[in-house]
C-alpha positions as CSV (number, residue, x, y, z in Angstrom):
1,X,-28.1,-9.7,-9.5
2,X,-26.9,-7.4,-6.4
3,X,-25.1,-5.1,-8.7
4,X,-28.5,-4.0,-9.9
5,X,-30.1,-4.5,-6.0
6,X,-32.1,-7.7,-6.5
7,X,-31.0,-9.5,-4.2
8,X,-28.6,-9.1,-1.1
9,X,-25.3,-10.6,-0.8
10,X,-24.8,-13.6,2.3
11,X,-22.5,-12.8,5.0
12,X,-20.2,-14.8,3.7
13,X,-20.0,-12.6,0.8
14,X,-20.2,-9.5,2.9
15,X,-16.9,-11.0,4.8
16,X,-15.0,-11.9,1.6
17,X,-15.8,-8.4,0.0
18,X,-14.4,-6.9,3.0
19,X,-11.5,-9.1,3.3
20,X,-10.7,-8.0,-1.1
21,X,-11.0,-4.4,0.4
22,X,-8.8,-4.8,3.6
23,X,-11.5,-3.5,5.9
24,X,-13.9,-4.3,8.7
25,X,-17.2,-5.9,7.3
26,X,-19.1,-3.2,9.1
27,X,-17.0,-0.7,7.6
28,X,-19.4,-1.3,4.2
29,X,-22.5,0.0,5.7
30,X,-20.5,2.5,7.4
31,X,-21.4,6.6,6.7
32,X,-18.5,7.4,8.8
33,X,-15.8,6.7,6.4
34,X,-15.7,8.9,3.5
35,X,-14.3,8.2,0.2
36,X,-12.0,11.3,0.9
37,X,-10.5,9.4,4.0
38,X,-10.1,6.3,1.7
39,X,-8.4,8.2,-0.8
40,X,-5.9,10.2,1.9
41,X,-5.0,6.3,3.0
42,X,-4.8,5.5,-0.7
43,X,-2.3,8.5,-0.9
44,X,-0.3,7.5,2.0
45,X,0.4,3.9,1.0
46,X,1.6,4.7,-2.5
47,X,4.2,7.6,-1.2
48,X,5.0,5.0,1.9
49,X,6.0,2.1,-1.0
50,X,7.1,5.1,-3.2
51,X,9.7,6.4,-1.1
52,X,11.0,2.7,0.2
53,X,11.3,1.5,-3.8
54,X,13.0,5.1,-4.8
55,X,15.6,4.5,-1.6
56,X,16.5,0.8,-2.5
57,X,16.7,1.9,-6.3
58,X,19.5,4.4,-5.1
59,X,21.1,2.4,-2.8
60,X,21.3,-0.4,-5.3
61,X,22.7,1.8,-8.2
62,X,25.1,3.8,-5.5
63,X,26.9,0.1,-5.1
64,X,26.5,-0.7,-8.5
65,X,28.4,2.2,-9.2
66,X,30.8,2.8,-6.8
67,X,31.2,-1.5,-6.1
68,X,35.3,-1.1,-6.7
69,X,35.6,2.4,-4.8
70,X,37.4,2.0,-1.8
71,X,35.8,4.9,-0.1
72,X,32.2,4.0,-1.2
73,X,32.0,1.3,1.5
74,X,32.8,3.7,4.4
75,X,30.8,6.1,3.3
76,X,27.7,3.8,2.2
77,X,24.2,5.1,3.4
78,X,22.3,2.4,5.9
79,X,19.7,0.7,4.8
80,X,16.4,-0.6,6.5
């Protein structure tokens, strides 16, 4: 019944929703944070993660490929 406002989720509730949505509990009665602000964080996170699986992807082909080549392992790019 709170999806249609009849009755008011316990703070226990309140905590756990927040926890699910990795913020602050008072971030959900918060005007201050705009859905465009959750969306640029959205953004970020997926290109962060994006760009780390692309990089292990290469690097993990590169010594597929070159695993025999004698110059590969001098010239093999560091990794995090």
């Amino acid at each position: 019944m709170i999806e249609i406002g009849r009755n008011f989720p316990t703070a226990d509730m309140l905590e756990r929703l927040a926890a699910a949505l990795e913020i602050n509990s008072n971030e959900l009665f918060s005007t201050a944070v705009s859905p465009e602000r959750a969306i640029e964080k959205l953004q970020h996170t997926v290109l962060e993660n994006l760009d780390k699986s692309i990089e292990q992807a290469l690097n993990k082909a590169f010594e597929k490929r070159c695993m025999g080549c004698p110059s590969a392992k001098m010239n093999r790019m560091p990794t995090d």
